[in-house]
N, C-alpha and C positions, 0 to 999 in steps of 0.2 A: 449073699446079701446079709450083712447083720443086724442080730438080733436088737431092735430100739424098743426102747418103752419110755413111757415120759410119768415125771414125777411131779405132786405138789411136794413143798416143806413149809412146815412151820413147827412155832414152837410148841404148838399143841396147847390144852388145857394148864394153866398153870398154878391153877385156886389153890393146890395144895400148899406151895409157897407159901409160908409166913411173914419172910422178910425177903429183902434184898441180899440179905448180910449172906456173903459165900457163892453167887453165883457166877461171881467171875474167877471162881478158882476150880472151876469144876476138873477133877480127872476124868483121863482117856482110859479105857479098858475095854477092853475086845467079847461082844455082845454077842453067847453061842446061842445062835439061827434055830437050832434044831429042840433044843429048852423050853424055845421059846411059843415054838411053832403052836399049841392049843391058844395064846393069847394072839399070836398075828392071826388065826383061822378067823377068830371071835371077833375080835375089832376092827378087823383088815392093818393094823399096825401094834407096834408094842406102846400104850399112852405114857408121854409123860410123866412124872411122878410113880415110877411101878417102880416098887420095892426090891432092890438086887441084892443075890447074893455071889461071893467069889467061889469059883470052885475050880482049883488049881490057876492057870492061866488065863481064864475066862467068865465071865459074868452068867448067871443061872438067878430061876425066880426066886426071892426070898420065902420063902413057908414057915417059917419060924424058927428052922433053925439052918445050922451053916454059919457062915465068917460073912456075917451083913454088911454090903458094900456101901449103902446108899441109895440114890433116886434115880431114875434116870432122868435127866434134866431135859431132855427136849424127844415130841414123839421118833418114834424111830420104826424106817419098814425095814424088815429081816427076813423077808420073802427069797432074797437072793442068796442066800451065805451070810455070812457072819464080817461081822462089818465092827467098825471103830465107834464107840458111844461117850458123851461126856453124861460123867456122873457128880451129884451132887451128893456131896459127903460131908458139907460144914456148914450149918446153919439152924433155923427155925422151919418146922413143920407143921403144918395142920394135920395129926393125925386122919381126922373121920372124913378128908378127901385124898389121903389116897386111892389110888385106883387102883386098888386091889382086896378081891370081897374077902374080908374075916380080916384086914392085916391088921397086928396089933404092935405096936412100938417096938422093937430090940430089946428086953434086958438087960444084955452088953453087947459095947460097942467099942471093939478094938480096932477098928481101921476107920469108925467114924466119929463126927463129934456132934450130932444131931442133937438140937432141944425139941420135944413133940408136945402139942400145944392142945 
């Protein structure tokens, strides 16, 4: 017998957004499961707008520092393995609704081009 589970999707909370400007350019990048695992325990998913950082091959939470990827554009469950994510990396952000406690804007940003508001 296999194993089913059944899923909602959506795009989750998306207040952090500022503008439109850049959502339809979002990059793919491969979202590590196991990084991530104390915010999917917490939320039951990873929320949209959570702060990513690159760490080699794959996406890790942003903590201030590291190679700051971006946002993750839409909620995502990571309960299963590590899975394919779009990220938002160009546009306007409402810093004080990310959904990430203490997260404070990038000081630099070499793989993005974020204005934080």
């Amino acid at each position: 017998m296999p194993k089913l589970h059944s899923e909602t999707f959506g795009g989750g909370d998306q207040t952090w957004l500022a503008s439109d400007h850049g959502i339809y350019n979002a990059r793919t990048f491969t979202l590590d499961s196991k990084a991530f695992a104390a915010v999917q325990a917490e939320k039951g998913f990873v929320p949209s707008g959570y702060p990513l950082a690159q760490s080699g091959d794959k996406l890790v939470p942003y903590t201030g520092t590291g190679d700051f990827a971006g946002h993750l554009y839409t909620d995502q469950d990571a309960r299963h393995g590590d899975i394919a994510v779009p990220v938002f990396y160009h546009g306007a952000v409402h810093a004080s609704r990310v959904p990430a406690a203490g997260f404070t804007a990038p000081a630099a940003q070499k793989l993005t081009d974020i204005v934080y508001l």
